[in-house]
C-alpha positions as CSV (number, residue, x, y, z in Angstrom):
1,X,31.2,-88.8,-26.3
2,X,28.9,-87.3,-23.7
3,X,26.9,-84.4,-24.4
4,X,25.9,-82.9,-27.9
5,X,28.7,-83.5,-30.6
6,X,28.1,-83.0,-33.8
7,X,29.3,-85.6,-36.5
8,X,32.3,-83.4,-37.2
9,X,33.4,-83.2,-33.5
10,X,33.0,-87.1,-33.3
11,X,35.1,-87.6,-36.0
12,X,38.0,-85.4,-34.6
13,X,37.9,-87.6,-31.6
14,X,38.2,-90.7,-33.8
15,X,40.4,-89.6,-36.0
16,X,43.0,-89.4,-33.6
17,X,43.1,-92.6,-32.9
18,X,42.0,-93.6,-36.6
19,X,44.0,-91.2,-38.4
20,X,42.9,-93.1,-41.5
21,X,39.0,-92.7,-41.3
22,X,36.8,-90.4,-42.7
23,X,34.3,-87.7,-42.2
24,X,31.5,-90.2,-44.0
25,X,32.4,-92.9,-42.7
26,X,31.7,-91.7,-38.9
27,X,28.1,-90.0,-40.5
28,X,27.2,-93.4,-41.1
29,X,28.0,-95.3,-38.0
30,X,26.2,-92.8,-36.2
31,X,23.4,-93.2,-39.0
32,X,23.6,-97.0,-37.8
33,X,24.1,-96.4,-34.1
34,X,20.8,-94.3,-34.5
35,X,18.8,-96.9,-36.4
36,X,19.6,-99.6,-33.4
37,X,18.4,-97.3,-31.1
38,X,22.1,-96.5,-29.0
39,X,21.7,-92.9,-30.0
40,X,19.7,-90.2,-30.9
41,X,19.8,-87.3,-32.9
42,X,18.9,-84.2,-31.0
43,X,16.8,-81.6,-33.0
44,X,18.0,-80.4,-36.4
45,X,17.5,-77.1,-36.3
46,X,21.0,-76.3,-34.9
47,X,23.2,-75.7,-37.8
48,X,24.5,-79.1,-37.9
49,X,23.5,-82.4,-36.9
50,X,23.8,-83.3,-33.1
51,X,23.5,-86.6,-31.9
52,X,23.3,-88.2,-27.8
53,X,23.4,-91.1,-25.8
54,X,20.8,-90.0,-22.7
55,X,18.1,-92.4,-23.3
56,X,16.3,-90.6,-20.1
57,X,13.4,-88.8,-20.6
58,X,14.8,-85.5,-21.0
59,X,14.6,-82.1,-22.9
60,X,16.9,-79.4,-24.0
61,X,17.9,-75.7,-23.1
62,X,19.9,-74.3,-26.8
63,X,21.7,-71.1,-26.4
64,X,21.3,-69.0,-29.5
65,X,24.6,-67.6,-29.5
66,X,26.8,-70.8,-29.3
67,X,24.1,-73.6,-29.8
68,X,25.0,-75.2,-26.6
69,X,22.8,-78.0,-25.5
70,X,21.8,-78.2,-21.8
71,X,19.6,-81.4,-21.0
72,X,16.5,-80.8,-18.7
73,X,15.4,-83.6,-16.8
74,X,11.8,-84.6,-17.9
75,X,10.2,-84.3,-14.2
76,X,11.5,-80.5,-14.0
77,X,9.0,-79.5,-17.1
78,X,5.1,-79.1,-16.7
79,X,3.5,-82.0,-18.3
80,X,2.8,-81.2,-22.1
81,X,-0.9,-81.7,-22.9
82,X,-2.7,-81.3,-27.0
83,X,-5.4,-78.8,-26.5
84,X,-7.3,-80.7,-29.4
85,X,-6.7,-84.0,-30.7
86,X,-3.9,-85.3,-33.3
87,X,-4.4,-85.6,-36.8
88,X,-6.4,-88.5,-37.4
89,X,-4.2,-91.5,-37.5
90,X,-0.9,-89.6,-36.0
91,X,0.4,-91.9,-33.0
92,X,2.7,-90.0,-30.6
93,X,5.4,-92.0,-29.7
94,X,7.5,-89.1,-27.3
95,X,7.7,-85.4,-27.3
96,X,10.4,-83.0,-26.3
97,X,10.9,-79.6,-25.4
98,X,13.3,-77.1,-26.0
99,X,13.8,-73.8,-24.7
100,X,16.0,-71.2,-26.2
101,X,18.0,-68.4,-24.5
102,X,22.0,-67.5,-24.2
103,X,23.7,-69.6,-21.9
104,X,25.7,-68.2,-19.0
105,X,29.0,-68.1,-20.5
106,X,27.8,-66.5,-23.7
107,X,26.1,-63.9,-21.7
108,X,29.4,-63.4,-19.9
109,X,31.3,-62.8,-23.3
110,X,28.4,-60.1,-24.1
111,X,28.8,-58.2,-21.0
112,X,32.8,-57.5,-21.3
């Protein structure tokens, strides 16, 4: 699936043509798919677990309304700098970004 889903979405997918699988059984494949590196799982502060295949360098616009998640290419944010140092012995390995707001069709639903 492109885009966000959430395990539950993924699983409605499959179960169509897997009418025999179940809800934990798709949480772990992704659990798998995510500990070989073919996914990710986007931030967890969503509601619900969210999982994606862009392995770009990217980050993420979340509407508060519908929890939407718009990718931002990495080149269209200002570099991200610490101010001081990391705790000793912390080693960065990537950062992200995300920016929160309402999304146009949410703000279209608010204005009728």
């Amino acid at each position: 699936m492109h885009g966000h889903p959430s395990p539950e979405a993924v699983y409605d997918l499959v179960r169509d043509h897997i009418p025999s699988i179940s809800l934990a059984t798709v949480y772990k494949n992704l659990k798998t798919f995510e500990e070989h590196g073919l996914i990710r799982e986007v931030s967890p502060h969503h509601g619900s677990a969210r999982f994606e295949t862009n392995a770009a360098p990217h980050h993420h616009m979340v509407c508060l309304r519908c929890k939407a998640i718009v990718d931002v290419p990495a080149e269209d944010v200002a570099p991200v700098r610490l101010k001081k140092r990391a705790p000793a012995g912390f080693r960065i390995h990537r950062y992200s970004v995300e920016m929160h707001g309402i999304c146009g069709e949410c703000a279209k639903q608010h204005e009728s």
